[in-house]
C-alpha positions, 0 to 999 in steps of 0.5 A: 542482497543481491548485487543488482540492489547493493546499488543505492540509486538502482535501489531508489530505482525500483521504489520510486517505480513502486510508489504510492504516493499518498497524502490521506490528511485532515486538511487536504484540500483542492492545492494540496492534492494538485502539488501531490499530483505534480510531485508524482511526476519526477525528473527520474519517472513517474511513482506507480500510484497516488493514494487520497480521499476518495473526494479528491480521485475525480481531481488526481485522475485529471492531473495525471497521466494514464500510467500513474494510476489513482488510488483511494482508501474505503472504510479507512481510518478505523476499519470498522465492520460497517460494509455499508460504508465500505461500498459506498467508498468503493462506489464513489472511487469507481465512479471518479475513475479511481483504479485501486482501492485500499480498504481496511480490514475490520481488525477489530472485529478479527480480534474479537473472533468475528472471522466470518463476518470479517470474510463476508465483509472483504468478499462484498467488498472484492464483488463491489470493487471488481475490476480495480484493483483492491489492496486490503490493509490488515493493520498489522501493528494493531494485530500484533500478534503473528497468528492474527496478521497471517489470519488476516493475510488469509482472509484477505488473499482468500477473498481475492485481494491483489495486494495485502498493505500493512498500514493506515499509517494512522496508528503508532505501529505501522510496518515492521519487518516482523510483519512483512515476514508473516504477510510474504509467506502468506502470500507464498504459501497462497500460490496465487502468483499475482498477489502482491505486498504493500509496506506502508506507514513510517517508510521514509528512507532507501535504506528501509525499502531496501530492506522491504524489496530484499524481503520481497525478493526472498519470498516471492521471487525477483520476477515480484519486485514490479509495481504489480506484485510490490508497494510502498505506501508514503508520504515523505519517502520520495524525498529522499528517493530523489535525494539519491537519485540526484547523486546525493546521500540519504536524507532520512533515517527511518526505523524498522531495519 
């Protein structure tokens, strides 16, 4: 890792810059997502994103500041290829003033060999969702296999993602190194120099988003590791950010490096 990462607090730095905090649960409610919104907000600076339902944008729009951007998820959990839906989702965040959509690839249909009508899905969904910013989630612990997750990487930076994400954080699987691995080289191999990278689900220590940000670093460049090229999607990883960031030790132990 180079020397400026070796550093624990400039690492928890660099990912609470690139932070999206996010809370996508059954029960959020109108309390639940105002605490969100507080917690955003830190004595150490601001995450780069909340991620919610798209209900709940118009609310976390007015909470924040203007340099914390609000995103919401479309067609999210289960991915279907339903791109009715999708631009329903894509026009309910655009018009609560959300800034960035996470959709979800329908990946299941990719594994059933549907590629054309998953490439017509992603492209409606870039044309709705222009000018924000779109993250596409390729679920790719449910894809597995590498030829699939970078098919879907291919798909996604081909159809005008700014951002390919791992994870809905909803299934047992959700990002891993393996994956990070194929995703980054697609995007290197892409040459599209402003597409970026989300790493999402189970993130919950420094120690593992460093892993992340050095793989980052080692595919795209140190010029990527920015808010606009690199993300992390979760809920409990802030806490210990700030536990580093206060002076103290790690408080997690996550998995996957």
């Amino acid at each position: 890792m180079s020397a400026d990462l070796n550093n624990a607090a400039q690492t928890a730095r660099l990912a609470l810059a690139c932070l999206d905090l996010t809370s996508l649960n059954d029960g959020d409610d109108a309390a639940s997502i105002e605490r969100l919104c507080a917690k955003a907000q830190t004595p150490f600076g601001n995450v780069a994103a909340v991620c919610v339902w798209p209900r709940f944008v118009a609310q976390a729009r007015a909470l924040l500041p203007d340099a914390i951007r609000v995103a919401a998820v479309a067609d999210f959990p289960d991915g279907e290829l339903n791109a009715a839906r999708a631009l329903a989702d894509v026009q309910a965040i655009a018009q609560a003033g959300g800034q960035e959509v996470d959709v979800v690839l329908p990946y299941r249909a990719l594994m059933a060999g549907q590629v054309q009508e998953v490439a017509e899905f992603l492209a409606e969904v870039r044309h709705a969702s222009r000018p924000l910013t779109l993250k596409v989630i390729i679920e790719s612990g449910v894809l597995m296999d590498p030829a699939l997750i970078r098919r879907a990487s291919q798909l996604s930076l081909s159809a005008g993602a700014d951002f390919i994400k791992t994870s809905t954080g909803k299934t047992p699987v959700s990002a891993t190194p393996e994956a990070a691995v194929a995703m980054l080289d697609e995007i290197r191999r892409s040459g599209l120099t402003h597409a970026g990278f989300k790493a999402s689900g189970g993130i919950r220590s420094v120690a593992q988003a460093a892993g992340y940000i050095e793989q980052a670093r080692a595919a795209l460049g140190e010029g990527a590791l920015n808010g606009q090229r690199l993300r992390f999607g979760a809920s409990g990883l802030l806490d210990d950010i700030l536990a580093v960031l206060g002076g103290g030790a790690s408080t997690a132990r996550g998995t996957g490096y």
